[in-house]
N, CA, C and O atoms as a GROMACS GRO file, in nm:
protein
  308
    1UNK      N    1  13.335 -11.880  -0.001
    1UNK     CA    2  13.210 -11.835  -0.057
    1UNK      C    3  13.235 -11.794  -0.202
    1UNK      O    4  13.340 -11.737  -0.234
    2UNK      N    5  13.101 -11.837  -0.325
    2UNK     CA    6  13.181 -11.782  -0.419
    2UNK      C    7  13.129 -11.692  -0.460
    2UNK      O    8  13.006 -11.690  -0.446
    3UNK      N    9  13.196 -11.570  -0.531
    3UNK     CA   10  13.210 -11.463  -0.535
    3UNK      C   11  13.155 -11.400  -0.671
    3UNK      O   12  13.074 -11.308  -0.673
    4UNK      N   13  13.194 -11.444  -0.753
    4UNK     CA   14  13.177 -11.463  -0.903
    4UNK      C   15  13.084 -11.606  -0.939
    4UNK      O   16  13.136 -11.715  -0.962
    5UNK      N   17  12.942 -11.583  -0.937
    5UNK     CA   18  12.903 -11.715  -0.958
    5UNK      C   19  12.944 -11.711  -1.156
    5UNK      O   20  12.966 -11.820  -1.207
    6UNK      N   21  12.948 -11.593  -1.239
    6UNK     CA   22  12.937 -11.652  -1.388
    6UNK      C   23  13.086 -11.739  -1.394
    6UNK      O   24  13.086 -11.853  -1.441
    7UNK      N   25  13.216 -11.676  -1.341
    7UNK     CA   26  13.330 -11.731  -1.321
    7UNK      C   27  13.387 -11.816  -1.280
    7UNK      O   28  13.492 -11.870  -1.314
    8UNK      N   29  13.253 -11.850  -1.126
    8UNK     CA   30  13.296 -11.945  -0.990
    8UNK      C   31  13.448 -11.927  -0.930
    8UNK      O   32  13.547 -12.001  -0.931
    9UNK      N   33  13.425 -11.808  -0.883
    9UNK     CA   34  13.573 -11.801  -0.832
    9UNK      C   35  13.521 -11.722  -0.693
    9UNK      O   36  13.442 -11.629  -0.679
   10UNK      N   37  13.604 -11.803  -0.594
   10UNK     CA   38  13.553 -11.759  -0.478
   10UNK      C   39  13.651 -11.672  -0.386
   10UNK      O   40  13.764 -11.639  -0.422
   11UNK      N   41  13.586 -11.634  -0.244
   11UNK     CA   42  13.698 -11.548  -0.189
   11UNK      C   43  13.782 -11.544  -0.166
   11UNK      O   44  13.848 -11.441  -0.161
   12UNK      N   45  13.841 -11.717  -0.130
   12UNK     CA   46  13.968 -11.725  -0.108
   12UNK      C   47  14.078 -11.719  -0.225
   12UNK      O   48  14.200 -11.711  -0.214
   13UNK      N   49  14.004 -11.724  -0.333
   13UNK     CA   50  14.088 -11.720  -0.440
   13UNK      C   51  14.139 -11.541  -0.504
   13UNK      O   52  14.250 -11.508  -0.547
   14UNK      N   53  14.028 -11.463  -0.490
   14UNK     CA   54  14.099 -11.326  -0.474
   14UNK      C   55  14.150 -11.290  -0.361
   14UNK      O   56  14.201 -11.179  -0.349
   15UNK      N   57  14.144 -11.363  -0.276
   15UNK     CA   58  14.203 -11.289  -0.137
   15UNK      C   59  14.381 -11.378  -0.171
   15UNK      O   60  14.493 -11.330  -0.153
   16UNK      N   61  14.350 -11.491  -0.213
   16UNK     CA   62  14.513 -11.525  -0.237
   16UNK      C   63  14.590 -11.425  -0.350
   16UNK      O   64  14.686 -11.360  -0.308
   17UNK      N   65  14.565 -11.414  -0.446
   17UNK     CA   66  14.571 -11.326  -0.496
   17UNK      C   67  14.581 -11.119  -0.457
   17UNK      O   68  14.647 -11.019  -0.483
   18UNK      N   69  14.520 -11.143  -0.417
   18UNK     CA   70  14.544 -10.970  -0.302
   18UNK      C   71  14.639 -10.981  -0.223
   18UNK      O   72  14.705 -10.878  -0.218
   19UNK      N   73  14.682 -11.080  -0.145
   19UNK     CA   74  14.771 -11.154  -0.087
   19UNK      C   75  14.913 -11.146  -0.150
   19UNK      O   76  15.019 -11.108  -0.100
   20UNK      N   77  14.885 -11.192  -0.265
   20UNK     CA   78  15.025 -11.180  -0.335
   20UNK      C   79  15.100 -11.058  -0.407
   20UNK      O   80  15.204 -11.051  -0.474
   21UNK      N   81  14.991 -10.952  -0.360
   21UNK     CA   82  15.019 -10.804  -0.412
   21UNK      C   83  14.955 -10.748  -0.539
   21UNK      O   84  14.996 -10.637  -0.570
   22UNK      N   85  14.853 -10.808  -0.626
   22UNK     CA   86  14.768 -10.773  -0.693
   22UNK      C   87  14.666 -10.703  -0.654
   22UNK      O   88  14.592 -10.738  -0.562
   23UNK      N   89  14.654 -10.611  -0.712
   23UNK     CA   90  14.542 -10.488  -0.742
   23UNK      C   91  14.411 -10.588  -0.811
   23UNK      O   92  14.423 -10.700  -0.859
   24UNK      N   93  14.274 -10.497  -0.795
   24UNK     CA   94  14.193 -10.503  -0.825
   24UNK      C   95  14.167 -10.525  -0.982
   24UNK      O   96  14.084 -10.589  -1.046
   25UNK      N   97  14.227 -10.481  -1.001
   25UNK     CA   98  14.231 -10.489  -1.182
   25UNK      C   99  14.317 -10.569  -1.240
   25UNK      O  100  14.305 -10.571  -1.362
   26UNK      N  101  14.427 -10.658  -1.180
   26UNK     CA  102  14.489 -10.728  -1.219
   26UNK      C  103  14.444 -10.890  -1.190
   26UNK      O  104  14.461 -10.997  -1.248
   27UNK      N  105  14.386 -10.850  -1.088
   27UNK     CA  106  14.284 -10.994  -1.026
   27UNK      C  107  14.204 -11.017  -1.147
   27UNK      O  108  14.214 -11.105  -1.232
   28UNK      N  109  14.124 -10.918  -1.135
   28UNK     CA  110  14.028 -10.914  -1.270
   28UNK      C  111  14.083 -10.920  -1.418
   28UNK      O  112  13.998 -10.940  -1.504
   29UNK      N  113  14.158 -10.913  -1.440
   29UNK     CA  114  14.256 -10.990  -1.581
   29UNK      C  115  14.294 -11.118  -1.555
   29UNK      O  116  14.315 -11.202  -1.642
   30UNK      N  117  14.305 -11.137  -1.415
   30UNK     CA  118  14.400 -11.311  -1.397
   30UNK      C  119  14.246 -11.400  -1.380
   30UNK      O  120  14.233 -11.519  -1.412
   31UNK      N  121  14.190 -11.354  -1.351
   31UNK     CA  122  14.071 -11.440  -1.294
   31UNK      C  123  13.958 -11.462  -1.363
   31UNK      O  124  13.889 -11.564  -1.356
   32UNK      N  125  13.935 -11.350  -1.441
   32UNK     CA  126  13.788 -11.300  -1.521
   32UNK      C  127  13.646 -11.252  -1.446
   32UNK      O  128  13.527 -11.263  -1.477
   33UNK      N  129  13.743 -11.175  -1.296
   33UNK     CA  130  13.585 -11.150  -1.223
   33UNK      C  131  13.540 -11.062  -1.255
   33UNK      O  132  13.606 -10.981  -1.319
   34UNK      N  133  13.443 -11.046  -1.233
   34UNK     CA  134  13.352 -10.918  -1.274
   34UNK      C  135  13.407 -10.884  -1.430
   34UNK      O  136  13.460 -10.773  -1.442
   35UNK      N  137  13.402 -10.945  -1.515
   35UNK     CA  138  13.362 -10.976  -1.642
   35UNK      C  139  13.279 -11.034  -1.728
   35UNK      O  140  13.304 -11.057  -1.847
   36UNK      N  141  13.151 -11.063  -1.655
   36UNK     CA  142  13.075 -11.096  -1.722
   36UNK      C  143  12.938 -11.032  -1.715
   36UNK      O  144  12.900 -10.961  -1.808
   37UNK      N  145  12.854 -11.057  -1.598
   37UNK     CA  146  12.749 -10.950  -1.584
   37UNK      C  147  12.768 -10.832  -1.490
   37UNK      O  148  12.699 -10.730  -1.484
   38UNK      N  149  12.909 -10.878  -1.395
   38UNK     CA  150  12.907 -10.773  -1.350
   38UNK      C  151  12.867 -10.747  -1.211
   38UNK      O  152  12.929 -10.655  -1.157
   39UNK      N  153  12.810 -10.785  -1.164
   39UNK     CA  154  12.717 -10.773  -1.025
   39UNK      C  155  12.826 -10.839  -0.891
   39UNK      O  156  12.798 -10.843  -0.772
   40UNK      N  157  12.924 -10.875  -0.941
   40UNK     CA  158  12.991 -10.937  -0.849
   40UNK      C  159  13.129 -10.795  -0.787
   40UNK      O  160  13.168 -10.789  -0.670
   41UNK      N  161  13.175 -10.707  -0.890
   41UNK     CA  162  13.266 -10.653  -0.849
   41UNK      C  163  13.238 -10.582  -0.718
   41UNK      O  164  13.326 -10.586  -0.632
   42UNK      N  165  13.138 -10.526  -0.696
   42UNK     CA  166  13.166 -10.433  -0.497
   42UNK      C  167  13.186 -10.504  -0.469
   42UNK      O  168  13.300 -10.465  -0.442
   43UNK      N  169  13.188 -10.660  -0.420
   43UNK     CA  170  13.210 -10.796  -0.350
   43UNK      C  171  13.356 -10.824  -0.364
   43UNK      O  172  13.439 -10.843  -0.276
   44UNK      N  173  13.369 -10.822  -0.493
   44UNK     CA  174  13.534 -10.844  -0.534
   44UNK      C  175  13.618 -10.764  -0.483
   44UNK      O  176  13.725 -10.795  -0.430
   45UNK      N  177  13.561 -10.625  -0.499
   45UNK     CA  178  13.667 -10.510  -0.455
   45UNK      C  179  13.653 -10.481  -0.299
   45UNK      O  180  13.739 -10.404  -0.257
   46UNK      N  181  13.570 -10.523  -0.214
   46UNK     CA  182  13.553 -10.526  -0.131
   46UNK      C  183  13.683 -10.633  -0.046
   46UNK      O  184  13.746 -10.609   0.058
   47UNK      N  185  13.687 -10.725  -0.116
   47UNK     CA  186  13.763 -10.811  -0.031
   47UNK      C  187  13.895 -10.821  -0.105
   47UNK      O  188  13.968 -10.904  -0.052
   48UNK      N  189  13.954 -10.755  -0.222
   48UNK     CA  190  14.060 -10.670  -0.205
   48UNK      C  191  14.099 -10.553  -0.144
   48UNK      O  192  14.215 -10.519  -0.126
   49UNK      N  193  14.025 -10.507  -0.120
   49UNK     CA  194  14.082 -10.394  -0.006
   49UNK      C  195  14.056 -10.480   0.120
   49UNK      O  196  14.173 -10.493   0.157
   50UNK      N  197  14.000 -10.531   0.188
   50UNK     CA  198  14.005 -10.607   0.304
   50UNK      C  199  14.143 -10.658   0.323
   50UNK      O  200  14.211 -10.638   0.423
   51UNK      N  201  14.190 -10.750   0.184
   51UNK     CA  202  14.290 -10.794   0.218
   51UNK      C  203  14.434 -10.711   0.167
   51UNK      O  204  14.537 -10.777   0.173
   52UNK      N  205  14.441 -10.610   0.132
   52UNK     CA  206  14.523 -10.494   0.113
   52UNK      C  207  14.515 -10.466   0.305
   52UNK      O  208  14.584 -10.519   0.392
   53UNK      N  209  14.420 -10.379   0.316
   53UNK     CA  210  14.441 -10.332   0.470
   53UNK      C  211  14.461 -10.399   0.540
   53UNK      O  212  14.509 -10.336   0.634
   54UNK      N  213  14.455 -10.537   0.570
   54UNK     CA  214  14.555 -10.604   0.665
   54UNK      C  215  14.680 -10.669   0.663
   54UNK      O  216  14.738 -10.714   0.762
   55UNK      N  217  14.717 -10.672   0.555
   55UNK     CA  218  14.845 -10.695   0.490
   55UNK      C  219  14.936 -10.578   0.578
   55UNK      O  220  14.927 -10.456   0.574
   56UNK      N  221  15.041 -10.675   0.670
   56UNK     CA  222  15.109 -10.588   0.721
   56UNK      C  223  15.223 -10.514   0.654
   56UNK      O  224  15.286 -10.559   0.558
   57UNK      N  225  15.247 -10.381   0.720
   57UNK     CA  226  15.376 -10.303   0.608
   57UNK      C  227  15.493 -10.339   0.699
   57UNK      O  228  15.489 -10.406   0.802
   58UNK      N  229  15.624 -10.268   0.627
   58UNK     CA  230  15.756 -10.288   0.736
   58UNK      C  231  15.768 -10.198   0.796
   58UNK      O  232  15.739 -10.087   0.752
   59UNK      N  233  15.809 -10.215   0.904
   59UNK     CA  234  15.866 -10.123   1.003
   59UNK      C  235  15.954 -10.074   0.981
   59UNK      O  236  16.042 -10.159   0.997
   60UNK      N  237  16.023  -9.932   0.934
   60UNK     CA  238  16.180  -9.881   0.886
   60UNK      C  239  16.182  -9.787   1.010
   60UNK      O  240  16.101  -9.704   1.050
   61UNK      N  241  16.303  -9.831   1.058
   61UNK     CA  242  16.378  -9.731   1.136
   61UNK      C  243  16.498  -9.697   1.117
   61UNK      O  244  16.562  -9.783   1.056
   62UNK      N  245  16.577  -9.569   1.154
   62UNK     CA  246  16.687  -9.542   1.138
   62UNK      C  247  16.775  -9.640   1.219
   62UNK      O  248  16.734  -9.718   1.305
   63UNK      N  249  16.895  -9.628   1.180
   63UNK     CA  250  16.992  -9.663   1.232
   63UNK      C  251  17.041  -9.591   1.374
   63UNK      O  252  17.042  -9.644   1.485
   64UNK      N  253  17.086  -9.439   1.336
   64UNK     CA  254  17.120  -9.344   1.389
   64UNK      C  255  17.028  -9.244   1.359
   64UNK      O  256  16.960  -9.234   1.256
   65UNK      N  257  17.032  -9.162   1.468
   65UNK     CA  258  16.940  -9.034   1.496
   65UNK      C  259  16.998  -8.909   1.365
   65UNK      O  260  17.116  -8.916   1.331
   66UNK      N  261  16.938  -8.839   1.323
   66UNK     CA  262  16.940  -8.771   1.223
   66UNK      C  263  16.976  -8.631   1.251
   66UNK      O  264  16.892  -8.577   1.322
   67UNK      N  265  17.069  -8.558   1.219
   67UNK     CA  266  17.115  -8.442   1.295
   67UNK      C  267  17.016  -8.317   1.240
   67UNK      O  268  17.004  -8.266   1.129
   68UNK      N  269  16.962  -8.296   1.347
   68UNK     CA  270  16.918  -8.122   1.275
   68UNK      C  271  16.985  -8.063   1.235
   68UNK      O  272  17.088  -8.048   1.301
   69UNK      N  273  16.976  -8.004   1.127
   69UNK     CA  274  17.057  -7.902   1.096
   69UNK      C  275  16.978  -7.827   0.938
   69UNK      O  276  16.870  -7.872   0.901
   70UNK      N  277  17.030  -7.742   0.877
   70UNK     CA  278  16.955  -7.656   0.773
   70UNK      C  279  16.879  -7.736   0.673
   70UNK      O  280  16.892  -7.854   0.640
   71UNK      N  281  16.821  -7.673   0.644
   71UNK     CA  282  16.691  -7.783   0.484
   71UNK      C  283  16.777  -7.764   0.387
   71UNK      O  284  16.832  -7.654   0.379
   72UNK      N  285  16.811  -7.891   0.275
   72UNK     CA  286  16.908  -7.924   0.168
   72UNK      C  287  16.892  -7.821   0.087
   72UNK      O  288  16.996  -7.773   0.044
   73UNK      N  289  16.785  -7.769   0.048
   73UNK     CA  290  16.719  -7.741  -0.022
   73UNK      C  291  16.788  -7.544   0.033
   73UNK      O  292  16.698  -7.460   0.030
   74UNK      N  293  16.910  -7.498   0.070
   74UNK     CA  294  16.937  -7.358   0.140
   74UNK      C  295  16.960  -7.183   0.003
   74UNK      O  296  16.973  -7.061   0.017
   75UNK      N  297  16.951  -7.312  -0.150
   75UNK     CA  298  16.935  -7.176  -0.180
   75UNK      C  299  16.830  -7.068  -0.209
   75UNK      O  300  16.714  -7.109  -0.208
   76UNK      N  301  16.846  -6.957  -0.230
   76UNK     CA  302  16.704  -6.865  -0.219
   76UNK      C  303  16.729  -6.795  -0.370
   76UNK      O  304  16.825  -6.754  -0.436
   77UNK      N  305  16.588  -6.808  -0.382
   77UNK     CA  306  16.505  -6.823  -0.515
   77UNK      C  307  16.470  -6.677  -0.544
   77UNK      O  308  16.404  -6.648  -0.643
   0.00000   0.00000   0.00000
């Protein structure tokens, strides 16, 4: 669908882009959306965050279990 009719740049093209780890504002420098009248960015930013929030993160786990013991942080102030 396109998104930017002054630009013609459509969703899949910021969503590839969001995809590749670009922000909203960098789309909009690479692309020229919502640079012209304007009426297109909630649409734009809309489906960068769409495709931000499903963009999966990594899973970090320890190796080994972490020993309790005192906060690094033991001197007093």
């Amino acid at each position: 669908m396109i998104i930017c009719v002054c630009r013609r740049i459509s969703d899949r093209e910021i969503a590839r882009h969001a995809h590749a780890g670009m922000g909203f504002d960098e789309i909009q420098f690479e692309l020229g959306v919502a640079t012209q009248c304007g009426r297109c960015e909630g649409c734009a930013r809309d489906v960068v965050a769409q495709c931000s929030a499903t963009r999966p993160s990594a899973n970090v786990s320890l190796a080994a279990p972490v020993a309790k013991g005192p906060s690094w942080n033991t001197l007093a102030l």
